[in-house]
GUMAR-884935 format. One record per atom (N, C-alpha, C): residue number from 0; x negated, y, z negated; residue in three letters; atom name. Coordinates in steps of 0.02 Angstrom, whole numbers, plus 50000, padded with zeros to 5 digits. Atoms other than C-alpha are relative to their C-alpha. Example, Ala and Ser with C-alpha at 12.3 -4.5 7.8 and 13.67 -1.06 7.14 Angstrom:
# residues 2
[0; [49955; 49941; 50000]; "Ala"; "N"] [0; [49385; 49775; 49610]; "Ala"; "CA"] [0; [49955; 50060; 50000]; "Ala"; "C"] [1; [50042; 49941; 50003]; "Ser"; "N"] [1; [49316; 49947; 49643]; "Ser"; "CA"] [1; [50039; 50055; 49963]; "Ser"; "C"] 
//
This chain:
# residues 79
[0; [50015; 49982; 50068]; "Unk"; "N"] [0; [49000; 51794; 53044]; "Unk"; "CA"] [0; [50063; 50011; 49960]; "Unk"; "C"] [1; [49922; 50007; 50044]; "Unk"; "N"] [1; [49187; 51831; 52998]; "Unk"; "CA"] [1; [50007; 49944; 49975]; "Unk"; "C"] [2; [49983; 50076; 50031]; "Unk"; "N"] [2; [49214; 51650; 52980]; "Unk"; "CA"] [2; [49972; 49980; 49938]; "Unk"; "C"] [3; [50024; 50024; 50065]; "Unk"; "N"] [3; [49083; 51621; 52830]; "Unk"; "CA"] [3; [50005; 50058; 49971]; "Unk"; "C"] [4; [49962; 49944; 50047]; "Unk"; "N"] [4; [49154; 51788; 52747]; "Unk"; "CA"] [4; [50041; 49957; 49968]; "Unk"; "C"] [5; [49933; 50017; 50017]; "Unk"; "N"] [5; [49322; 51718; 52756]; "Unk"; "CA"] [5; [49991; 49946; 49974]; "Unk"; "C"] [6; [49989; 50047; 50043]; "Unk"; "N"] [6; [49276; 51552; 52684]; "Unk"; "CA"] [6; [49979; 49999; 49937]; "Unk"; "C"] [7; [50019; 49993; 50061]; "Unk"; "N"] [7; [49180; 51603; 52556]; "Unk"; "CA"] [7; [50056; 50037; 49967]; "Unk"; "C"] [8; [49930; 49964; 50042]; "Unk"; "N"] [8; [49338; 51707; 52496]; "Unk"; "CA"] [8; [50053; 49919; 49989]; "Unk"; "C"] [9; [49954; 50055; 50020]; "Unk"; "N"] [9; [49455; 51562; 52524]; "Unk"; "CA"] [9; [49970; 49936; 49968]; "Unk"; "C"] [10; [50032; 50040; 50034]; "Unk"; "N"] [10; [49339; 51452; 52418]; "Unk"; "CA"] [10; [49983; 50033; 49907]; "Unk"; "C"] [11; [50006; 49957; 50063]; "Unk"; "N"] [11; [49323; 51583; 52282]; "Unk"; "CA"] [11; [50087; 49989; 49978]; "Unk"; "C"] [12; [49917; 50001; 50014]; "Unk"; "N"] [12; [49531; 51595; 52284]; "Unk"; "CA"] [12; [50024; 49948; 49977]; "Unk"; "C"] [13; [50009; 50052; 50023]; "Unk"; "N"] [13; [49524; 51409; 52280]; "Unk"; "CA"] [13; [49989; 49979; 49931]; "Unk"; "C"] [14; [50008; 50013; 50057]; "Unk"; "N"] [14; [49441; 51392; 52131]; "Unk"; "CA"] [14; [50008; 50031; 49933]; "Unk"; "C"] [15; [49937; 49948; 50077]; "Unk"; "N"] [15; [49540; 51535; 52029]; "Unk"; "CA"] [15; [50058; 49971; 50021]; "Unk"; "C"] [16; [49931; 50056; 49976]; "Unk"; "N"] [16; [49696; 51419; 52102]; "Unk"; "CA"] [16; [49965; 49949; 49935]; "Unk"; "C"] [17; [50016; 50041; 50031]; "Unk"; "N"] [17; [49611; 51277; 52019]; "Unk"; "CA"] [17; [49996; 50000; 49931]; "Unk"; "C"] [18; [50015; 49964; 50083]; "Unk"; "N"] [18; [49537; 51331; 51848]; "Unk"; "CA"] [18; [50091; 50035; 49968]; "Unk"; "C"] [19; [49934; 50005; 50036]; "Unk"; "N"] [19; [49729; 51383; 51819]; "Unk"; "CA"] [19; [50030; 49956; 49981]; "Unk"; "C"] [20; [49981; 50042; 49978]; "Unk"; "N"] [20; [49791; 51251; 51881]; "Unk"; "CA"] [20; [49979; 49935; 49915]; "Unk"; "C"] [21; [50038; 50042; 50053]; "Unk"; "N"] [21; [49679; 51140; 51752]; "Unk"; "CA"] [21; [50031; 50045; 49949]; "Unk"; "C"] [22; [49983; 49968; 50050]; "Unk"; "N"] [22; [49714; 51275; 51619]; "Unk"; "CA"] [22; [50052; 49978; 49982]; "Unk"; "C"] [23; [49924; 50010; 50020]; "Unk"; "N"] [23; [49897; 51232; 51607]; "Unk"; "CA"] [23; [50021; 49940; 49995]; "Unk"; "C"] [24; [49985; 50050; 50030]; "Unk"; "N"] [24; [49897; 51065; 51618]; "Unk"; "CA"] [24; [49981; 49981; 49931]; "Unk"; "C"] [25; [50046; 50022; 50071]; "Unk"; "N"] [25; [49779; 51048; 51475]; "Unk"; "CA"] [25; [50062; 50027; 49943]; "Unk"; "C"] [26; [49975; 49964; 50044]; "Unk"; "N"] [26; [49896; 51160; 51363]; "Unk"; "CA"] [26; [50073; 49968; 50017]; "Unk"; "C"] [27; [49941; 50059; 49996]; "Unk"; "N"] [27; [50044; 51038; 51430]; "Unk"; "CA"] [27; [50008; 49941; 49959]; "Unk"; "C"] [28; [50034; 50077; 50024]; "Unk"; "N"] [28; [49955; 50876; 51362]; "Unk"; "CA"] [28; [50009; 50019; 49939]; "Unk"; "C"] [29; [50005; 49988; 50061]; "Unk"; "N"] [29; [49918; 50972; 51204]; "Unk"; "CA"] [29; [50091; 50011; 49967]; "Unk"; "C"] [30; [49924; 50000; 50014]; "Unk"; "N"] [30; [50122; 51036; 51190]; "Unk"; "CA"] [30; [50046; 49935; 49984]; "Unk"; "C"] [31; [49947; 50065; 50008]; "Unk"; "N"] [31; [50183; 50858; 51218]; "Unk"; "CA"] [31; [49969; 49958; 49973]; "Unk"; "C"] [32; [50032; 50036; 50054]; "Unk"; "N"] [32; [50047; 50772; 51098]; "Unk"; "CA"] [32; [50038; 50030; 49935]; "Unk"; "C"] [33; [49965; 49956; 50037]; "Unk"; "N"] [33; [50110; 50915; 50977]; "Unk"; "CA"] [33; [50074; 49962; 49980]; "Unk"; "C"] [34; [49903; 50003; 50000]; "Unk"; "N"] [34; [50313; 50872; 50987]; "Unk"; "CA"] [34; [49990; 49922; 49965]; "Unk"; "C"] [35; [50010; 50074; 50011]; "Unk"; "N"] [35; [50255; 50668; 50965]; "Unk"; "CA"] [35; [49987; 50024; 49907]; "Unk"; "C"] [36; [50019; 50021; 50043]; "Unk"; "N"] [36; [50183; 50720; 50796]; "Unk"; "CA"] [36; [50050; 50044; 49958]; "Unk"; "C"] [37; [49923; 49956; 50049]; "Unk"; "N"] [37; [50363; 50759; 50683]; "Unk"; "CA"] [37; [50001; 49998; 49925]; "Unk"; "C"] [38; [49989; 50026; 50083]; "Unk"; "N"] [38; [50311; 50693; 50500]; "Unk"; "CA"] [38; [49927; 50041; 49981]; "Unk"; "C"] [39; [50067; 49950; 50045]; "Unk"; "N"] [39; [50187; 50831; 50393]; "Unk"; "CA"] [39; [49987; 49973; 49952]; "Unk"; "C"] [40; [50010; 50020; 50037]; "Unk"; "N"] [40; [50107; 50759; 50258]; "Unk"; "CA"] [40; [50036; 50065; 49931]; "Unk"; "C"] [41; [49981; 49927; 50034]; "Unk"; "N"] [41; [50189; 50865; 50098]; "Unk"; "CA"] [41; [49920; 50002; 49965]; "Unk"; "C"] [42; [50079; 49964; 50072]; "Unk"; "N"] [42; [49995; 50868; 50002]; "Unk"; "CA"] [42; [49962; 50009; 50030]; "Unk"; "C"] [43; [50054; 49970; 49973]; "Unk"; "N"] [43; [49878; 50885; 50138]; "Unk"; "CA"] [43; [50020; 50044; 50085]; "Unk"; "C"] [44; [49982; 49999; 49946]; "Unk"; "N"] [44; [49981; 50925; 50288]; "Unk"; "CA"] [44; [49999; 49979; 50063]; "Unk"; "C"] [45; [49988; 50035; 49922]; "Unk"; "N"] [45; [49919; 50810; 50416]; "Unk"; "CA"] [45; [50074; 49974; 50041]; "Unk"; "C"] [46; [49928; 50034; 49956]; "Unk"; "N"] [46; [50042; 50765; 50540]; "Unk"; "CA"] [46; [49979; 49912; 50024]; "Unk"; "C"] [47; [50014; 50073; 49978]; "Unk"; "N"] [47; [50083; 50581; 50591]; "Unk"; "CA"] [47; [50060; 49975; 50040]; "Unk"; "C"] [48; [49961; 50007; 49939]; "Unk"; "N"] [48; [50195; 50518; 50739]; "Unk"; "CA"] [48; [50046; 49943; 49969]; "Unk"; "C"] [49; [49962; 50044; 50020]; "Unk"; "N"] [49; [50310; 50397; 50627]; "Unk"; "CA"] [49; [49999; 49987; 49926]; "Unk"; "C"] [50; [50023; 49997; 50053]; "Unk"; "N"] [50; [50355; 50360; 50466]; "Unk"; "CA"] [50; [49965; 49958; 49965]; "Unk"; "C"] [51; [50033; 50070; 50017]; "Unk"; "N"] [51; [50268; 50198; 50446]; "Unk"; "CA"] [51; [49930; 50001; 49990]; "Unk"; "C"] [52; [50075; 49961; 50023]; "Unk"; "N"] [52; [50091; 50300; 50463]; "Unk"; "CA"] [52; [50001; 50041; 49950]; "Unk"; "C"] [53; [49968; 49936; 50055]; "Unk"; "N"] [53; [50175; 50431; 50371]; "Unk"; "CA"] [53; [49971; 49972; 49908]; "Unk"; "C"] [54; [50027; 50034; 50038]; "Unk"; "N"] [54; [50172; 50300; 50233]; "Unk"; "CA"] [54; [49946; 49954; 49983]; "Unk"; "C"] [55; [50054; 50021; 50004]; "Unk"; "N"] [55; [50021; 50219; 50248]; "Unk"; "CA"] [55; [49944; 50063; 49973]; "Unk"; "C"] [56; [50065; 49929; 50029]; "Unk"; "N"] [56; [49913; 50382; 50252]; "Unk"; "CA"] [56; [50023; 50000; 49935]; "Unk"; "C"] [57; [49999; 49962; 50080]; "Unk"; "N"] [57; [50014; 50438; 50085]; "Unk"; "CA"] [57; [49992; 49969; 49948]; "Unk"; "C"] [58; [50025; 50055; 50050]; "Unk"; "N"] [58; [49985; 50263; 50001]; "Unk"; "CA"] [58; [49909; 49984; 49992]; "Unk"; "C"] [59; [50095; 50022; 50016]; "Unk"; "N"] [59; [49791; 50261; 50047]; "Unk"; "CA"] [59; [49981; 50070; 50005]; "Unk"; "C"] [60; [50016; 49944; 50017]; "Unk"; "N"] [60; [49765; 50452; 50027]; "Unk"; "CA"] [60; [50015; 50021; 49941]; "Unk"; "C"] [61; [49954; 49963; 50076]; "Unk"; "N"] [61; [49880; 50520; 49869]; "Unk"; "CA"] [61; [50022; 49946; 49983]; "Unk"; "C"] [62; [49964; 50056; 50036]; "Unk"; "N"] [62; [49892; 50365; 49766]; "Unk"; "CA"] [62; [50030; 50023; 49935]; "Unk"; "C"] [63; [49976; 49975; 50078]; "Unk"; "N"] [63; [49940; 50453; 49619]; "Unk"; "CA"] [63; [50057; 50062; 49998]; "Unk"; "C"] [64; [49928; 49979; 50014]; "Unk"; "N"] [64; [50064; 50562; 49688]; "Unk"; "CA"] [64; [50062; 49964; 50021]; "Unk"; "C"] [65; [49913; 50017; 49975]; "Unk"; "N"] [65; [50243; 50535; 49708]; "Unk"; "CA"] [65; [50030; 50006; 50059]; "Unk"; "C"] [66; [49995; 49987; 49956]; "Unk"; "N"] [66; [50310; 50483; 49853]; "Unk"; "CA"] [66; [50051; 50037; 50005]; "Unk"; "C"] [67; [49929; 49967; 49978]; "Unk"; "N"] [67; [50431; 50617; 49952]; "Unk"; "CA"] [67; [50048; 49979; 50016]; "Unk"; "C"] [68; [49919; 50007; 49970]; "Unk"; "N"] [68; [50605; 50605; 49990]; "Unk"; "CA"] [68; [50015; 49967; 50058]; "Unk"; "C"] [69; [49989; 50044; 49943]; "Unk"; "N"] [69; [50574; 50553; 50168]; "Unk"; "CA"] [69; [49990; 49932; 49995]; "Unk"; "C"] [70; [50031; 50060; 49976]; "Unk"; "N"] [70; [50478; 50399; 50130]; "Unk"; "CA"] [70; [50030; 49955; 49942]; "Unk"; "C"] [71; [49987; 50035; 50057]; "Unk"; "N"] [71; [50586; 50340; 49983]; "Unk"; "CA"] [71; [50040; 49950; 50022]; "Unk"; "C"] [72; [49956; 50078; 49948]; "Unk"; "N"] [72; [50696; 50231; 50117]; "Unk"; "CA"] [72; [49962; 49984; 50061]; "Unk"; "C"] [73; [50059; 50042; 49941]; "Unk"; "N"] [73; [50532; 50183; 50240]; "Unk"; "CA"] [73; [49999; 49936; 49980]; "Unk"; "C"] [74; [50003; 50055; 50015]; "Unk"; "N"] [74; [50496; 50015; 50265]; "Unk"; "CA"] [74; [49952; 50002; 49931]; "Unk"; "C"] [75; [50044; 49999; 50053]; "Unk"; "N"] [75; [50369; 49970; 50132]; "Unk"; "CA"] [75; [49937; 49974; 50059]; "Unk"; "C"] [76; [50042; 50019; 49955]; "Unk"; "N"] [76; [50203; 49963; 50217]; "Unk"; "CA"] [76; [49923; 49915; 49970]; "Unk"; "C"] [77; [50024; 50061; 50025]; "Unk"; "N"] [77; [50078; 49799; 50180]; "Unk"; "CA"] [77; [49928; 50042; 49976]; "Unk"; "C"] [78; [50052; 49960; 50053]; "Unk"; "N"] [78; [49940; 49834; 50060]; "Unk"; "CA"] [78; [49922; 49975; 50035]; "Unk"; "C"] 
//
């Protein structure tokens, strides 16, 4: 009877090992998706991973404002 004590503990331990385990990667994935996205929109704040989206979003979102400073030497994106 010791024996199915003890596994039911080391199966419980197991899966508070695990569930961390998962916890932290997840919040890894999210950190290094995060760092990828470096360009904020200045009028709505989305973020975008380059400036070539950068300018696309702000040409088919804010056509009527002015573009920022960053995107005034981007390529030009195709219409």
């Amino acid at each position: 009877m010791a024996r199915g004590h003890q596994k039911a503990l080391s199966q419980q331990k197991n899966a508070e090992k695990q569930a961390k385990m998962k916890k932290a990667q997840g919040s890894n994935q999210k950190n290094a998706a995060q760092k990828c996205l470096i360009f904020a929109c200045t009028v709505c704040k989305a973020q975008m991973p380059d400036p070539k989206t950068y300018l696309q979003h702000f040409q088919s979102k804010h056509p009527k404002s002015p573009l920022p400073a960053e995107l005034q030497q981007a390529p030009a994106a195709t219409s």
